[in-house]
PDB file of N, CA, C, O and CB in Angstrom:
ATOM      1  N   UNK A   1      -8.186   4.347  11.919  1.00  0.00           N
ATOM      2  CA  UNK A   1      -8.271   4.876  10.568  1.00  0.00           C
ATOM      3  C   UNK A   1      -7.352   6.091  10.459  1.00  0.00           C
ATOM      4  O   UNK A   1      -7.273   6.887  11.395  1.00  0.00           O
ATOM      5  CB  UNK A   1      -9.739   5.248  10.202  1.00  0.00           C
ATOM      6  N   UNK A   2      -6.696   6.236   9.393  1.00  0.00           N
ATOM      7  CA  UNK A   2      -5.928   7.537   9.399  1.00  0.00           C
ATOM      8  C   UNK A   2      -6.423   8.495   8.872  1.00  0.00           C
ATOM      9  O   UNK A   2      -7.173   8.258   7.926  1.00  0.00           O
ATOM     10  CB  UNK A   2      -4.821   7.525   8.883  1.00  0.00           C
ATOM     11  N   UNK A   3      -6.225   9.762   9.226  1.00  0.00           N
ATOM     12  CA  UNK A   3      -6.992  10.686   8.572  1.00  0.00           C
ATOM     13  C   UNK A   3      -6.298  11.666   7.656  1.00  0.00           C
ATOM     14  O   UNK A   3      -7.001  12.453   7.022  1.00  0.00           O
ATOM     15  CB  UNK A   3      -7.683  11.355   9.509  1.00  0.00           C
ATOM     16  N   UNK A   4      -4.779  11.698   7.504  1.00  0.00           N
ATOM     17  CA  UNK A   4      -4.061  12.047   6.740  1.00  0.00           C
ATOM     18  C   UNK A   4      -2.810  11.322   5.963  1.00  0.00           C
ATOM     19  O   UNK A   4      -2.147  10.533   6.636  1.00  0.00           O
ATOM     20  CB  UNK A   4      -3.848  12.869   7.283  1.00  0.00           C
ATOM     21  N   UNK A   5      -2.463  11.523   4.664  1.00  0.00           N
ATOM     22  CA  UNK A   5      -1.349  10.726   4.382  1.00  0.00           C
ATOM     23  C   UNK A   5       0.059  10.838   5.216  1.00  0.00           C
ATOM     24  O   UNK A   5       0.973  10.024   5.081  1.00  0.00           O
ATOM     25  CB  UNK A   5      -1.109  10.984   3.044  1.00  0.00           C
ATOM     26  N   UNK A   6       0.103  12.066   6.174  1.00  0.00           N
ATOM     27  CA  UNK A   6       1.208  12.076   6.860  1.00  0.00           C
ATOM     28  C   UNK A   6       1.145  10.929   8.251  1.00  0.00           C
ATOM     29  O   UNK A   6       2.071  10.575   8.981  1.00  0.00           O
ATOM     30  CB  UNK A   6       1.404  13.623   7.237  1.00  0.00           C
ATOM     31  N   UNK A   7      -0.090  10.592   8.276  1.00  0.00           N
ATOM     32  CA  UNK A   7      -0.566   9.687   9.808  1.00  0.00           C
ATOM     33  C   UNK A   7      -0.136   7.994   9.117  1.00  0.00           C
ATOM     34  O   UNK A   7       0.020   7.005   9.833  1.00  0.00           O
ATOM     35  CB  UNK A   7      -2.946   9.897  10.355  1.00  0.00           C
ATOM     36  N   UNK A   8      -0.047   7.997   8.055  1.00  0.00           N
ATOM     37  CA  UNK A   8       0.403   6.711   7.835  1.00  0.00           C
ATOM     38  C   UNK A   8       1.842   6.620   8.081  1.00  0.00           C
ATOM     39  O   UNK A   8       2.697   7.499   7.977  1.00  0.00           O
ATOM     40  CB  UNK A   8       0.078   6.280   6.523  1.00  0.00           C
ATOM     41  N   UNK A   9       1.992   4.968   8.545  1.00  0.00           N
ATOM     42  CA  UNK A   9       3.434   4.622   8.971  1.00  0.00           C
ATOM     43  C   UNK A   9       4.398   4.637   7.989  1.00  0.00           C
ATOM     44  O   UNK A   9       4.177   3.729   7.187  1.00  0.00           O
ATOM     45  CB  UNK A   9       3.538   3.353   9.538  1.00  0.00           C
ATOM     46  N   UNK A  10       5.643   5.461   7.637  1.00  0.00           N
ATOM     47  CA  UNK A  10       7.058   4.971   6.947  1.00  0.00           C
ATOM     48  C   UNK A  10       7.010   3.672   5.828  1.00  0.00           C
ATOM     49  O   UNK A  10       7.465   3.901   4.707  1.00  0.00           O
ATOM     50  CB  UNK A  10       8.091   4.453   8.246  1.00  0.00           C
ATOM     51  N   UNK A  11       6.417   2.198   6.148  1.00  0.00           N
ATOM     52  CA  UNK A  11       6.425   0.914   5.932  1.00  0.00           C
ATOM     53  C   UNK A  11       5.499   0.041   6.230  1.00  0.00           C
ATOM     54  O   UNK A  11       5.704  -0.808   7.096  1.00  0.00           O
ATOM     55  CB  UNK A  11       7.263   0.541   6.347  1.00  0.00           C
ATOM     56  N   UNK A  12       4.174   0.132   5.457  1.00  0.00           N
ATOM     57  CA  UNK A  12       3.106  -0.106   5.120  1.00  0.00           C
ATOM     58  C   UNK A  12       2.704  -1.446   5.229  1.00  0.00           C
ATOM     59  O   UNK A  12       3.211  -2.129   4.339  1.00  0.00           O
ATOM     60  CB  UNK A  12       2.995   0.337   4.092  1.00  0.00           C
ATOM     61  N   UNK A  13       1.835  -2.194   6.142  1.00  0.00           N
ATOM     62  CA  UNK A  13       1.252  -3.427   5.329  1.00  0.00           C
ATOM     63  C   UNK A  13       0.217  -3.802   4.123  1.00  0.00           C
ATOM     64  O   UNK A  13      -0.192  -3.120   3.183  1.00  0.00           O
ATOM     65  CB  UNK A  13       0.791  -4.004   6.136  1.00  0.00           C
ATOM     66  N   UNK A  14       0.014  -4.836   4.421  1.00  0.00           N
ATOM     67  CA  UNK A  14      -0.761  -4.973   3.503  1.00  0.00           C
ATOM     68  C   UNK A  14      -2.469  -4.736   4.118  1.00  0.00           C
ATOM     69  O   UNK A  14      -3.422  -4.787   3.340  1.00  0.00           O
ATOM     70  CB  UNK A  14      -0.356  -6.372   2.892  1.00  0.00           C
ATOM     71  N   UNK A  15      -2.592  -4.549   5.196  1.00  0.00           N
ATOM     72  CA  UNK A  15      -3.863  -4.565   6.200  1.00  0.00           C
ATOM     73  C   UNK A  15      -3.957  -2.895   5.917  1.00  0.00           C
ATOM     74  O   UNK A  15      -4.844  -2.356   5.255  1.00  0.00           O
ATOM     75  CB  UNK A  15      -3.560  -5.212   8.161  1.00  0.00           C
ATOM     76  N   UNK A  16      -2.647  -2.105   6.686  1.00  0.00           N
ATOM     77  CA  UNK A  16      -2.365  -0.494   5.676  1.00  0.00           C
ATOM     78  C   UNK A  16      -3.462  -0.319   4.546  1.00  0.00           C
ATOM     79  O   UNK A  16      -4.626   0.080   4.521  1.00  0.00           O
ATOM     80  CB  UNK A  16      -0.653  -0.504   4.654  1.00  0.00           C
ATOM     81  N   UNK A  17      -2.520  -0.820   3.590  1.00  0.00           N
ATOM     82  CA  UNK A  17      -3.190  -0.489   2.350  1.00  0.00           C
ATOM     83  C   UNK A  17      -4.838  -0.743   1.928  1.00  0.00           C
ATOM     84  O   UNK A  17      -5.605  -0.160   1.161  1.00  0.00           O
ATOM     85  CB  UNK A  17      -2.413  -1.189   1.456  1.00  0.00           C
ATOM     86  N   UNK A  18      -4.978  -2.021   2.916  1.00  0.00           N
ATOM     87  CA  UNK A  18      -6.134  -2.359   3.083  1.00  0.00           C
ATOM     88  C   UNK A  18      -7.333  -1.092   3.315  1.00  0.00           C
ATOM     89  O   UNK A  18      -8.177  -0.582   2.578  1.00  0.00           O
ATOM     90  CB  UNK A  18      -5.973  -3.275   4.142  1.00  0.00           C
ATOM     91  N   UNK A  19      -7.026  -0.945   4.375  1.00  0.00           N
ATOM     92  CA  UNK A  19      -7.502   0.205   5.572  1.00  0.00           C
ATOM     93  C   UNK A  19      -7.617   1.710   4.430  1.00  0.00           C
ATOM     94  O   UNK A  19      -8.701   2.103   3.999  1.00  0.00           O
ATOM     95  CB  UNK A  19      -5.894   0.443   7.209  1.00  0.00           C
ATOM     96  N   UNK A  20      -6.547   2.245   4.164  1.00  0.00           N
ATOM     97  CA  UNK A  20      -6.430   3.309   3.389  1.00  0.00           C
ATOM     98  C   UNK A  20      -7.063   3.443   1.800  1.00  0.00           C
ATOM     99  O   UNK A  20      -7.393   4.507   1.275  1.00  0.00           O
ATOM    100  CB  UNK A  20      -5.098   3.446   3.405  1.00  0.00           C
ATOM    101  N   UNK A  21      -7.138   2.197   1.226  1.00  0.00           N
ATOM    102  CA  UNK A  21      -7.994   2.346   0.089  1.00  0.00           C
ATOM    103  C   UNK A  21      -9.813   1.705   0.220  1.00  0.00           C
ATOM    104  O   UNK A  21     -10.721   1.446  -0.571  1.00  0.00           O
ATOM    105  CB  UNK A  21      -7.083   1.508  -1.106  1.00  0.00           C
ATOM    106  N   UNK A  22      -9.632   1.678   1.469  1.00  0.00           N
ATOM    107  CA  UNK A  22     -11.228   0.835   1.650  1.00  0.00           C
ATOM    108  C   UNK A  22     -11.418  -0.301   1.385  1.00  0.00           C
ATOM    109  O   UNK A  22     -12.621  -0.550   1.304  1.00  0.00           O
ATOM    110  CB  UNK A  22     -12.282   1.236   0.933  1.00  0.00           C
ATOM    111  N   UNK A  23     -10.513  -1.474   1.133  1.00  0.00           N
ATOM    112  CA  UNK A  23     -10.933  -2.562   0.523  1.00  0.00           C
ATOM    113  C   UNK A  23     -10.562  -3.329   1.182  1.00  0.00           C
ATOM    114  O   UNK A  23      -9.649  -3.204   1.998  1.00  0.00           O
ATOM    115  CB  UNK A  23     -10.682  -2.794  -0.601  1.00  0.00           C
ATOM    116  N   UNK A  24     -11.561  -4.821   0.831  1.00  0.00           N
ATOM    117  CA  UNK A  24     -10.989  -5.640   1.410  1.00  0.00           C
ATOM    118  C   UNK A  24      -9.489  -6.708   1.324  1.00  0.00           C
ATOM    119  O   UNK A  24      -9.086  -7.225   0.282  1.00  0.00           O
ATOM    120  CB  UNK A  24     -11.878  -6.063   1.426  1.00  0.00           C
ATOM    121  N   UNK A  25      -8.836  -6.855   2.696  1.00  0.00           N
ATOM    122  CA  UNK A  25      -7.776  -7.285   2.499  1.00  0.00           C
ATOM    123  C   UNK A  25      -7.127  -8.163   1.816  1.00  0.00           C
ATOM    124  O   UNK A  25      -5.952  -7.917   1.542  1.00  0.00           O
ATOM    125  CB  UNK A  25      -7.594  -7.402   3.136  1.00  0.00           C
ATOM    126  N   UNK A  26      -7.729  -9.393   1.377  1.00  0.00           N
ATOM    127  CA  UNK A  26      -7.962  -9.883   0.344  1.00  0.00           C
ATOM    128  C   UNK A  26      -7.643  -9.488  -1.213  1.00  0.00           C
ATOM    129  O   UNK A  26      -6.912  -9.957  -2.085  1.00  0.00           O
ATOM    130  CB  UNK A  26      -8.949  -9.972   0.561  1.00  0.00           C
ATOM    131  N   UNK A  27      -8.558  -8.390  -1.125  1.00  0.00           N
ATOM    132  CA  UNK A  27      -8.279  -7.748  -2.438  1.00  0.00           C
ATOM    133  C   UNK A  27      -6.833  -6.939  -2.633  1.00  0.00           C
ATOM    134  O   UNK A  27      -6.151  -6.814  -3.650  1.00  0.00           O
ATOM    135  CB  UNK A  27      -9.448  -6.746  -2.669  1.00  0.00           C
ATOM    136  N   UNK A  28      -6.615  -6.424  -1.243  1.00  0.00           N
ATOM    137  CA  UNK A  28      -5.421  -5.875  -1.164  1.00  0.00           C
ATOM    138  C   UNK A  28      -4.646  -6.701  -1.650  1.00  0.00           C
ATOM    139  O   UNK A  28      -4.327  -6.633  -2.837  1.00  0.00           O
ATOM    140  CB  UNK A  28      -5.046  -5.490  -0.033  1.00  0.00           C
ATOM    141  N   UNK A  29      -4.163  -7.693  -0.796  1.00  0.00           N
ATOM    142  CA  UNK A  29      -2.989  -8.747  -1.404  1.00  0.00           C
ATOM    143  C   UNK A  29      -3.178  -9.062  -2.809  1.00  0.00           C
ATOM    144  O   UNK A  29      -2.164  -9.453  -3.387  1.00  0.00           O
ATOM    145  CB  UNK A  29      -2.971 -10.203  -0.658  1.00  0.00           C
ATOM    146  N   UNK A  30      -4.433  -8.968  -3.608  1.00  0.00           N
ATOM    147  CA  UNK A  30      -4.107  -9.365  -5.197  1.00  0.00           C
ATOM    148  C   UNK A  30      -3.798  -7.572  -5.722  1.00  0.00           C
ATOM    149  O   UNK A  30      -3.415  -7.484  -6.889  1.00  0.00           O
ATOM    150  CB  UNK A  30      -5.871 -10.374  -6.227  1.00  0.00           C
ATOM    151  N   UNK A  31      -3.903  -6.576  -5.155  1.00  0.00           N
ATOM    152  CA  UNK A  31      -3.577  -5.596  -5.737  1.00  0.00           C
ATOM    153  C   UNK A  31      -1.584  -5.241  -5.520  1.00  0.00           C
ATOM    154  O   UNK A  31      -0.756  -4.545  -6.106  1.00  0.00           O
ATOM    155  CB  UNK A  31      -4.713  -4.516  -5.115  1.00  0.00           C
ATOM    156  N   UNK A  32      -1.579  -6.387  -4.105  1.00  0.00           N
ATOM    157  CA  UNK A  32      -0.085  -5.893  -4.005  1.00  0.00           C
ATOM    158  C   UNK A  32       0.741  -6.579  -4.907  1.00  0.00           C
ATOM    159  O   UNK A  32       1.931  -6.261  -4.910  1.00  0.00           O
ATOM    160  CB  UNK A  32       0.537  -6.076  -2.624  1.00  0.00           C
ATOM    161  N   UNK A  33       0.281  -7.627  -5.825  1.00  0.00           N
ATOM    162  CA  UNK A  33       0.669  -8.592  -6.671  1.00  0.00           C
ATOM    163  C   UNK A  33       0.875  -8.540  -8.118  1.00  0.00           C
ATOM    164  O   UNK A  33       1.405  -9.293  -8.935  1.00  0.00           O
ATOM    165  CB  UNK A  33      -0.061  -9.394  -6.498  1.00  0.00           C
ATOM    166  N   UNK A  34      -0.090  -6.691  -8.203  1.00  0.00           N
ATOM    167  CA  UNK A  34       0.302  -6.848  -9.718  1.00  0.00           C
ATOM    168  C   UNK A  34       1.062  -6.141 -10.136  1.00  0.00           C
ATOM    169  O   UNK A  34       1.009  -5.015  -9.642  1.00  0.00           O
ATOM    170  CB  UNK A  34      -0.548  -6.745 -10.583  1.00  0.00           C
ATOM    171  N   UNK A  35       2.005  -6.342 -11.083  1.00  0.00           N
ATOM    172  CA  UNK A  35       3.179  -5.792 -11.627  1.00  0.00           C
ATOM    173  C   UNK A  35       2.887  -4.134 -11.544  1.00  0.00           C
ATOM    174  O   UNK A  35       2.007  -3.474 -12.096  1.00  0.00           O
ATOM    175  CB  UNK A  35       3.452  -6.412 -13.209  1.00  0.00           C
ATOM    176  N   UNK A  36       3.744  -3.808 -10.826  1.00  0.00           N
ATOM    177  CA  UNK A  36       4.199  -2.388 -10.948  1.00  0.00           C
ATOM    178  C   UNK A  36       3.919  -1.864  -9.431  1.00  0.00           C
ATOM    179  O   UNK A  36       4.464  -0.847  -9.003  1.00  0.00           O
ATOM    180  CB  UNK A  36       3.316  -1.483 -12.209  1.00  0.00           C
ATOM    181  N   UNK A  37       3.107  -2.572  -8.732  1.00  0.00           N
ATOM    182  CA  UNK A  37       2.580  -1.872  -7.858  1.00  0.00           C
ATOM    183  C   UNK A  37       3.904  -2.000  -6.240  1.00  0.00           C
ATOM    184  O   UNK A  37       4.424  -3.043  -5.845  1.00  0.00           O
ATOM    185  CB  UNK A  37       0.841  -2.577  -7.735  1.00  0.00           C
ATOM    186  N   UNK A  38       4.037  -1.076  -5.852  1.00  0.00           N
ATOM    187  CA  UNK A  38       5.680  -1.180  -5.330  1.00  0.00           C
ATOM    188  C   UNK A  38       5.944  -1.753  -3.847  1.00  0.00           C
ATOM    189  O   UNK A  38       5.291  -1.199  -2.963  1.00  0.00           O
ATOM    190  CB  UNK A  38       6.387   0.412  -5.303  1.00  0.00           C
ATOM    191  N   UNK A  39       6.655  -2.601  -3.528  1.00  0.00           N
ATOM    192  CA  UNK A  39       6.587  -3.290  -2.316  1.00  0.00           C
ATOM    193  C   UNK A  39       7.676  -4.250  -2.333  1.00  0.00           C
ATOM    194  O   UNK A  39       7.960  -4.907  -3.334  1.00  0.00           O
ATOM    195  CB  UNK A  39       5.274  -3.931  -2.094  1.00  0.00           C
ATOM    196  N   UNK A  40       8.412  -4.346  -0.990  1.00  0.00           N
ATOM    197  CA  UNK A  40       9.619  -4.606  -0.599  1.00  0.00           C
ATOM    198  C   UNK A  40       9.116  -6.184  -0.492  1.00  0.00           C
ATOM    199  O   UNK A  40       7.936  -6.416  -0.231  1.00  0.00           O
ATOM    200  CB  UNK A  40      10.233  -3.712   0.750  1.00  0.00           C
ATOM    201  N   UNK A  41       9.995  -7.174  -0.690  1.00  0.00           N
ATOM    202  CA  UNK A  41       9.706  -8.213   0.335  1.00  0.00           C
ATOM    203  C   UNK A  41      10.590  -9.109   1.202  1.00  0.00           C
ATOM    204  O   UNK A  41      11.501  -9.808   0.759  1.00  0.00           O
ATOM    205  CB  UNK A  41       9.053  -8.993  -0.237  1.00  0.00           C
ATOM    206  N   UNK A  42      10.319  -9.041   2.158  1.00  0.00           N
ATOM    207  CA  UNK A  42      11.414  -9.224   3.570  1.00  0.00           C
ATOM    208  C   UNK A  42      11.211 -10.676   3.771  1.00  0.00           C
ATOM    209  O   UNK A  42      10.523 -10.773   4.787  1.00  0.00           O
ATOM    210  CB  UNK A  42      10.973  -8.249   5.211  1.00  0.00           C
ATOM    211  N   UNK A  43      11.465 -11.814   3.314  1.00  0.00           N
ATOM    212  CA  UNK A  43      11.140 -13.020   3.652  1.00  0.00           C
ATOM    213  C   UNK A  43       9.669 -13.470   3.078  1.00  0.00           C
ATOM    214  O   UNK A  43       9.441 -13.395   1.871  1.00  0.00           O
ATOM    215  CB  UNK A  43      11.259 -13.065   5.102  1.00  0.00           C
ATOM    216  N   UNK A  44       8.791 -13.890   3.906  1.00  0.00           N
ATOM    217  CA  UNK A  44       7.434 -13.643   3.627  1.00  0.00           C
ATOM    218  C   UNK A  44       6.995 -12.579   3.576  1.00  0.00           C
ATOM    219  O   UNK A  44       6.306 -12.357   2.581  1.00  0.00           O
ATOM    220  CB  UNK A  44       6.735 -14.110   4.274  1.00  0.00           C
ATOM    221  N   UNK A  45       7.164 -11.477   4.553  1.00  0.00           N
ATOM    222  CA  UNK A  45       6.586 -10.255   4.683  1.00  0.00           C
ATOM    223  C   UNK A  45       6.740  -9.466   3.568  1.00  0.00           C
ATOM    224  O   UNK A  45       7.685  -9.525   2.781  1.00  0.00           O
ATOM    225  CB  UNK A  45       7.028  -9.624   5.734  1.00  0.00           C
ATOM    226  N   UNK A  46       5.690  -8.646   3.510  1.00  0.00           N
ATOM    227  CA  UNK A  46       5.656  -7.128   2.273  1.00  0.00           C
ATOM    228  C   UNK A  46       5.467  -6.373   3.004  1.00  0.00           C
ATOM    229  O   UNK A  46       4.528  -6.323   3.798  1.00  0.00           O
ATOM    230  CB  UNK A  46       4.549  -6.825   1.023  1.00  0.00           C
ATOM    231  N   UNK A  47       6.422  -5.568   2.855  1.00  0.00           N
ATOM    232  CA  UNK A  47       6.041  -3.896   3.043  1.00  0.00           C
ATOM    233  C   UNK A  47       6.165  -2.898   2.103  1.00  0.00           C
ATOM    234  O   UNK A  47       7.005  -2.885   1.204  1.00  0.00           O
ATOM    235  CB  UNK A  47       6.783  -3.291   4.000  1.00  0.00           C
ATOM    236  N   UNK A  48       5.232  -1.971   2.335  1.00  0.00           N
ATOM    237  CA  UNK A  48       4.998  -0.892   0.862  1.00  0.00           C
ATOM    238  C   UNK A  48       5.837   0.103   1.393  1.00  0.00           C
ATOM    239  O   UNK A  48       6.248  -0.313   2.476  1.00  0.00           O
ATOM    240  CB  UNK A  48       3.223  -0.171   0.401  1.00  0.00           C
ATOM    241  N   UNK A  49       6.213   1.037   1.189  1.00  0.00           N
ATOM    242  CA  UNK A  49       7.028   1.789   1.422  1.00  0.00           C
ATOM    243  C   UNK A  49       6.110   3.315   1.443  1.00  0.00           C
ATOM    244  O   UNK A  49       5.841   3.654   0.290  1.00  0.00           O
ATOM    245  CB  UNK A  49       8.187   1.526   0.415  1.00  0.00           C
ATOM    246  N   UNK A  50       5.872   3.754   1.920  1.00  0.00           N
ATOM    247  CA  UNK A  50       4.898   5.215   1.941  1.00  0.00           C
ATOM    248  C   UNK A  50       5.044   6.374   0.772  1.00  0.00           C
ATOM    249  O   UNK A  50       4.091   6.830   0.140  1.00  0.00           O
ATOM    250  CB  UNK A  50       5.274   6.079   3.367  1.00  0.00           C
ATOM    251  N   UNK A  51       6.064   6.658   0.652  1.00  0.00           N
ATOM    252  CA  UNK A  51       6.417   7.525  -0.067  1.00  0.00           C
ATOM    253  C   UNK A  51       6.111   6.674  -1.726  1.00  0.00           C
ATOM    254  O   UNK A  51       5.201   7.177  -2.385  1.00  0.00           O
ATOM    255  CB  UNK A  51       7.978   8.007   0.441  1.00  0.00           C
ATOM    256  N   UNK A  52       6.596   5.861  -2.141  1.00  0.00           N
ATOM    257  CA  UNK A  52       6.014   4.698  -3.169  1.00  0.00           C
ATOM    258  C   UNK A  52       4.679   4.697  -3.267  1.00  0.00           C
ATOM    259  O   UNK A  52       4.177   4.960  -4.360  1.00  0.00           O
ATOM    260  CB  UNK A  52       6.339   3.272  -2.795  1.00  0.00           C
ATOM    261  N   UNK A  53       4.064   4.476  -2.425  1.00  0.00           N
ATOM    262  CA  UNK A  53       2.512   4.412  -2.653  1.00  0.00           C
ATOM    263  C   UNK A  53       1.993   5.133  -2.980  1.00  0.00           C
ATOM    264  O   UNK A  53       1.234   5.008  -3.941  1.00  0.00           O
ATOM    265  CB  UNK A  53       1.803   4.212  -1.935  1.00  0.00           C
ATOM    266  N   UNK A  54       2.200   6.489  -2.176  1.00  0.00           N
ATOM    267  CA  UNK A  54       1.729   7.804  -2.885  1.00  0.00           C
ATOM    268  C   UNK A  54       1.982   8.128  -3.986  1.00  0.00           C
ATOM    269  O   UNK A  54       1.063   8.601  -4.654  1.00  0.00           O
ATOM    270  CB  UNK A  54       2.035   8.783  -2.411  1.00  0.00           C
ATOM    271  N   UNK A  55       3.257   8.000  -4.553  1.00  0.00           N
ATOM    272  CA  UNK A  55       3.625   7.868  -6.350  1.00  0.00           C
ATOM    273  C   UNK A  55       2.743   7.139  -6.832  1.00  0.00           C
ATOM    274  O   UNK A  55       2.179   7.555  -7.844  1.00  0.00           O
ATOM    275  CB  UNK A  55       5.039   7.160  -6.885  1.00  0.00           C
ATOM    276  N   UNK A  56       2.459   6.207  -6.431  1.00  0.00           N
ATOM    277  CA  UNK A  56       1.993   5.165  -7.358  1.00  0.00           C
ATOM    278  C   UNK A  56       0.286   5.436  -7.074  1.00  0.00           C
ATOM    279  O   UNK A  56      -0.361   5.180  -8.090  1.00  0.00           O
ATOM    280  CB  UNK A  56       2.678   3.426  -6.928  1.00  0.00           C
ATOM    281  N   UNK A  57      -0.364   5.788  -6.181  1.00  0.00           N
ATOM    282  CA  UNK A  57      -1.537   6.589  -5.841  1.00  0.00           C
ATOM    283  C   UNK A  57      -1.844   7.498  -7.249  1.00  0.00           C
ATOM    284  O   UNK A  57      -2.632   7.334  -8.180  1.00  0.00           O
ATOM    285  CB  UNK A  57      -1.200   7.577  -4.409  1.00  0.00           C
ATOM    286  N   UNK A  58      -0.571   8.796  -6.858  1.00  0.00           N
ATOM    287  CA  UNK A  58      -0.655   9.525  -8.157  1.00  0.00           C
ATOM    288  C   UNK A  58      -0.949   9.564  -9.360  1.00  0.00           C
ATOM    289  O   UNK A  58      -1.575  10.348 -10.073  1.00  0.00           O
ATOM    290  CB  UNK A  58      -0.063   9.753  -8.369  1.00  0.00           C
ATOM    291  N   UNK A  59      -0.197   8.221  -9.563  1.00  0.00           N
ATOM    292  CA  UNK A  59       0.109   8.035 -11.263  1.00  0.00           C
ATOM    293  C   UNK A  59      -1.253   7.548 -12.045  1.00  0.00           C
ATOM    294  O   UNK A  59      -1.683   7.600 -13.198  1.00  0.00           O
ATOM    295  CB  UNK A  59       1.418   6.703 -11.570  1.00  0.00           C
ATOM    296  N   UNK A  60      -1.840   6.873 -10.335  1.00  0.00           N
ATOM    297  CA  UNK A  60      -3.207   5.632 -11.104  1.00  0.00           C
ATOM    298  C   UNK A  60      -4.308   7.017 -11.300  1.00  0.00           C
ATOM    299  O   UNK A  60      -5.122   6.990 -12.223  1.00  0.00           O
ATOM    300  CB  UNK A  60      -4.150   3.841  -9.535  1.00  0.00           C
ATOM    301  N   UNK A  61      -4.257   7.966 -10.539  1.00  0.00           N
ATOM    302  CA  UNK A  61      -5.242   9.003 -10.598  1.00  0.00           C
ATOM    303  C   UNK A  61      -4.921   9.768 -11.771  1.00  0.00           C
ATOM    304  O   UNK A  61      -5.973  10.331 -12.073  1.00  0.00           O
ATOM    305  CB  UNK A  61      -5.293   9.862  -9.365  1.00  0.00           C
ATOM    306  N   UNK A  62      -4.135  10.048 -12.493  1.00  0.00           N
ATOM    307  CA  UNK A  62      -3.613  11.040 -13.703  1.00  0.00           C
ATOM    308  C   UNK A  62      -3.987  10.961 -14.534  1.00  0.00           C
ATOM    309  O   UNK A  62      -3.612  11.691 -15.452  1.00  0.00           O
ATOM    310  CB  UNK A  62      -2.578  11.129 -14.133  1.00  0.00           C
TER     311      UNK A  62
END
């Protein structure tokens, strides 16, 4: 578990995001799916990008 936003990795999965918002992974992948929400995709793979997330963290809290 991480205990700070600096302890998270550079390039995020989706298990990441999982882990860091409490939810299940599952749910993660339909949250990484909806428009706006920011993430690279490398073939099959997604990765969130850290610095992105936290923006986008931000914005949903404002």
């Amino acid at each position: 578990m991480y205990k700070s936003y600096d302890d998270l990795p550079l390039m995020m999965s989706v298990q990441d995001i999982a882990e860091v918002l409490g939810i299940s992974k599952s749910s993660a992948y339909v949250l990484v799916k909806e428009k706006g929400f920011p993430k690279i995709k490398i073939g099959a793979r997604v990765v969130i990008p850290r610095d992105k997330f936290l923006e986008w963290i931000d914005k949903k809290t404002a």
